[in-house]
C-alpha positions as CSV (number, residue, x, y, z in Angstrom):
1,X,24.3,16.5,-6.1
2,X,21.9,14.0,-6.4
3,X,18.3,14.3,-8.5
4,X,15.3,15.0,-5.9
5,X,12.9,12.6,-6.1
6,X,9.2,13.6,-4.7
7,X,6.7,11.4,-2.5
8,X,3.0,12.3,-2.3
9,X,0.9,10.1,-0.2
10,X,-3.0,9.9,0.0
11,X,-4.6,8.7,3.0
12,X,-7.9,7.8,2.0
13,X,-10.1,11.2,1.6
14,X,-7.0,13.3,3.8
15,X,-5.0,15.7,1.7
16,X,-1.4,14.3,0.2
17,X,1.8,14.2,2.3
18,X,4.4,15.4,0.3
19,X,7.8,14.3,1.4
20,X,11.3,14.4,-0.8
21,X,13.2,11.0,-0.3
22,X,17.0,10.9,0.9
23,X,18.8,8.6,0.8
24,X,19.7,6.8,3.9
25,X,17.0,8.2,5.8
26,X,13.7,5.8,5.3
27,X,10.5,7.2,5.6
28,X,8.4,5.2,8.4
29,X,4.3,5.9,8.6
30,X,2.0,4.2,11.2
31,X,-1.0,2.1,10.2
32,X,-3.2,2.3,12.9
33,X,-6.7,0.2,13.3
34,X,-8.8,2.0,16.1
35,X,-12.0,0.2,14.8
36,X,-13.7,-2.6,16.9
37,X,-13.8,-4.5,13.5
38,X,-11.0,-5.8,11.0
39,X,-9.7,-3.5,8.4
40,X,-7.7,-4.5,5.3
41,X,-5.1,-2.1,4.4
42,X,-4.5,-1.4,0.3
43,X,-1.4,0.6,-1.0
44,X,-1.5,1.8,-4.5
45,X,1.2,2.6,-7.2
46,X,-1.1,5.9,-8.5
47,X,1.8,7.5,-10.4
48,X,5.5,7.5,-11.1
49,X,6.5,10.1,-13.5
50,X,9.9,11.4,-14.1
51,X,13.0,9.5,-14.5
52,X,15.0,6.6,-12.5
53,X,18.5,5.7,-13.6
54,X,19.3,2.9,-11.1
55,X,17.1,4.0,-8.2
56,X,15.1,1.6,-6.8
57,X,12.7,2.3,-3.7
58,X,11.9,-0.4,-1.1
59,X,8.0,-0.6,0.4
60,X,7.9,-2.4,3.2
61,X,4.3,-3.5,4.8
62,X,4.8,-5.7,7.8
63,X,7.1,-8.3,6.1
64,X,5.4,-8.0,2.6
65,X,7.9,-6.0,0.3
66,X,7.4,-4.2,-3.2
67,X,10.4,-2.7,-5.1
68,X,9.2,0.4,-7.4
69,X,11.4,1.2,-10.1
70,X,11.6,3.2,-13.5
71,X,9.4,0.0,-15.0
72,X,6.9,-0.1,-11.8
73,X,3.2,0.4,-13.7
74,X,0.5,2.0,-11.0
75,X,-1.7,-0.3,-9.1
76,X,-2.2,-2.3,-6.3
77,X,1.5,-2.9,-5.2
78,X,0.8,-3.8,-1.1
79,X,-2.2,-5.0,1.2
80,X,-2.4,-6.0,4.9
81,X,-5.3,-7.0,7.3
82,X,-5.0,-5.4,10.3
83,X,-7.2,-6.8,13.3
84,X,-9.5,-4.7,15.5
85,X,-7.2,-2.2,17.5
86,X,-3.8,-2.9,16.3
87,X,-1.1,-0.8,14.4
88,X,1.9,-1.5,11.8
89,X,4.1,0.2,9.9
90,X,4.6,1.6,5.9
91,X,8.4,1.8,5.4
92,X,10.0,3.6,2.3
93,X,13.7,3.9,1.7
94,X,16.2,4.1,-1.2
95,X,17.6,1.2,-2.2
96,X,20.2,2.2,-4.4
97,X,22.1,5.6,-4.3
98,X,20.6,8.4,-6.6
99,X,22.3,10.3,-9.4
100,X,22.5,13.7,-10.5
101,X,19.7,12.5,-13.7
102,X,16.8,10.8,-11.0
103,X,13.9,13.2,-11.0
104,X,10.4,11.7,-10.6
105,X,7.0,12.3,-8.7
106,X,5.4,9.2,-7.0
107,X,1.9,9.1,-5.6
108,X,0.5,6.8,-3.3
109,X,-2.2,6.0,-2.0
110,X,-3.3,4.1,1.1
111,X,-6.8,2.9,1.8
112,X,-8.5,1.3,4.5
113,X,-11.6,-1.1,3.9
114,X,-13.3,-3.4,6.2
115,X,-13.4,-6.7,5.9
116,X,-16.6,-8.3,5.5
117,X,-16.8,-11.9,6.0
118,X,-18.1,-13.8,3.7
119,X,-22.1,-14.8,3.4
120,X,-22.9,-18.5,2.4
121,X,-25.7,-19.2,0.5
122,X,-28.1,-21.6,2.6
123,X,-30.5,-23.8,0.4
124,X,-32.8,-25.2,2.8
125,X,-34.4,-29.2,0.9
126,X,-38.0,-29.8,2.2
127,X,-38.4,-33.6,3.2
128,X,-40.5,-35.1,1.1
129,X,-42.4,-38.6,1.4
130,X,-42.8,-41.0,-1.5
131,X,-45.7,-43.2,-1.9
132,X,-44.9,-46.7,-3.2
């Protein structure tokens, strides 16, 4: 019997999902943008506590990977932009096969922002005449 390994994800404000991980069966949550302006999409390593033998965990943000492991240190470990009305997907699975030692408590956290553009400063030159 293998160790149980714990998830607890934080949407924002929302109270933590807490899921166990098995292996073989990835965990698959939908990033959805209903704004009418762009949103950039940060998920952060917040904790991993416990113990990891060989287990390695895949995070998967639409093509942009991170591989948390017994060394993993929290912070910002993915981040997408995600245009006005469109959706994506955060995938978890197990890359490697537990053992009966693994026990640890992850926490994530996912955050949505919006994306300002950027101002320019303008430095407006006053045309000036010069008498010989």
């Amino acid at each position: 019997m293998a160790g149980k390994i714990k998830l607890e994800i934080t949407f924002g404000n929302s109270e933590p999902l807490k899921v166990q991980i098995r292996d073989g069966q990835p965990l698959e949550l939908l990033l959805e943008n209903n704004s009418d302006s762009t949103v950039s999409y940060e998920v952060t390593l917040k904790k991993l506590e416990g113990y990891l033998t060989y287990t390695i965990l895949k995070l998967e943000l639409d093509g942009k990977t991170a591989y948390l492991g017994r060394s993993t240190k929290p912070g910002k470990i993915l981040e997408k932009t995600l245009p006005p009305h469109q959706s994506t997907a955060l995938r978890l699975s197990v890359l490697s096969p537990r053992t009966v030692e693994d026990s640890a408590e992850i926490s994530i956290e996912v955050n949505a922002k919006p994306v300002v553009a950027p101002s320019v400063p303008i430095t407006i030159f006053e045309e000036l005449e010069i008498e010989n």
